[in-house]
Phi, psi and omega in degrees: 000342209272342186270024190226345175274170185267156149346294190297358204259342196253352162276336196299311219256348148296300186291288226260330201286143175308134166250139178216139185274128148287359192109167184288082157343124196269155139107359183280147156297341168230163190309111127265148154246152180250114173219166196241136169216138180247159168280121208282349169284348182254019178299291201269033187264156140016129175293317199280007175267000210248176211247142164205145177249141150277143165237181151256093197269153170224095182303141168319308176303349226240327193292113168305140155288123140295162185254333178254013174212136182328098178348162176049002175243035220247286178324305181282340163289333162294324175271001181248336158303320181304318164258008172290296167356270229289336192280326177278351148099015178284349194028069185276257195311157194281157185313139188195141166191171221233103192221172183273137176233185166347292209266009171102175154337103197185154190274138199260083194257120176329128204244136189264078163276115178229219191249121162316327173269021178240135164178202194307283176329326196252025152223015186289323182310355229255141194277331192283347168263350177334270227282326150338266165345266183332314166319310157319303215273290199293350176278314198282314195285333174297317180270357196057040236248093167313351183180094158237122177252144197286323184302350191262356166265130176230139177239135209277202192276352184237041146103003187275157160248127173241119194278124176240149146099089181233030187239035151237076156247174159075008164327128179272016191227160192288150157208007191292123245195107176192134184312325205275073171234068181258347188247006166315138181081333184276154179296119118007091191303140171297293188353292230265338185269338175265063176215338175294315167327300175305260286265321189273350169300309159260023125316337194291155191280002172263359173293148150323283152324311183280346178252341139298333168261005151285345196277322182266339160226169196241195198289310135054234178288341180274341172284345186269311159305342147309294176314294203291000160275335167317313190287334177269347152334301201262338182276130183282292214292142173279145227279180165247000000 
């Protein structure tokens, strides 16, 4: 149902929708859940009229401690990926927003469905994901991203590539630790160096973007997340 809705409808219905756990997510390191949220304008219609979505909930209470990144901030790094995502026009990460569920405060994500036994490894050679991959590779070098895992690219049924599992990013100390160096010596696609341009634009702290991700993260990390967008600037070739 979820490709066939609009953005706004599917955040509206992320936020707003009844949630009910489906149960636990196996291998994750921290409490995830699968849950169904319906859309509270279609309750009371008819059953086959009604809206219902899957997500990911990952409750705040739920977060394994880390020693390098604040408690309780796993959730908000998830949701600051969504609009880095969203602010670069890449539609990487999946629709994500930041609500109370069962299990308390936590982040809410649109469930990808693809085939599991699809994931980096077993397409990166494929020339129709090329400019995706790249995207990723440079959204990861941007974020800081501590864990791109080949399992964290998925891919949905009609050929997109989507990136999960963002809530160790934005580290103000280098941490970046990921599978994606197939594009180390090539050039940086002009698009994408102007979109990084946009991008570094609405950061300024008076931007929409830029006073969301001071709210989610802290001074710091927004300054270091600045710099490492300065640096792909200046640098043509994707880095090594």
């Amino acid at each position: 149902m979820s490709e066939t809705l609009p953005l706004d409808d599917i955040l509206r219905i992320l936020t707003e929708g009844d949630m009910n756990s489906l149960g636990m997510m196996p291998w994750g390191s921290n409490y995830t859940f699968l849950v169904q949220l319906a859309d509270p304008k279609t309750k009371q219609k008819p059953a086959h009229e009604q809206v219902e979505l899957l997500g990911v909930y990952k409750p705040r209470r739920g977060e394994a401690p880390l020693w390098d990144f604040p408690s309780g901030t796993l959730c908000l790094r998830e949701y600051a990926a969504y609009l880095v995502s969203e602010a670069l026009g890449w539609t990487i990460v999946p629709p994500t927003v930041l609500r109370n569920g069962e299990n308390g405060f936590g982040s809410v994500q649109l469930f990808i469905d693809n085939d599991p036994n699809q994931h980096f490894f077993t397409f990166r050679e494929e020339d129709t994901v090329c400019e995706q991959l790249q995207r990723i590779a440079l959204f990861d070098l941007a974020t800081n991203n501590a864990d791109r895992k080949s399992g964290h690219c998925l891919r949905d049924r009609d050929g997109q590539v989507w990136a999960i599992d963002h809530g160790i990013c934005f580290n103000a100390d280098y941490k970046l630790r990921t599978v994606i160096w197939d594009f180390a010596g090539q050039p940086i696609p002009k698009d994408m160096v102007a979109d990084l341009q946009s991008l570094r634009s609405q950061m300024q702290d008076g931007k929409t973007l830029g006073k969301a991700l001071r709210k989610l993260l802290d001074d710091d990390e927004v300054r270091a997340f600045e710099k490492r967008v300065d640096g792909l600037l200046k640098i043509k070739p994707f880095p090594s």
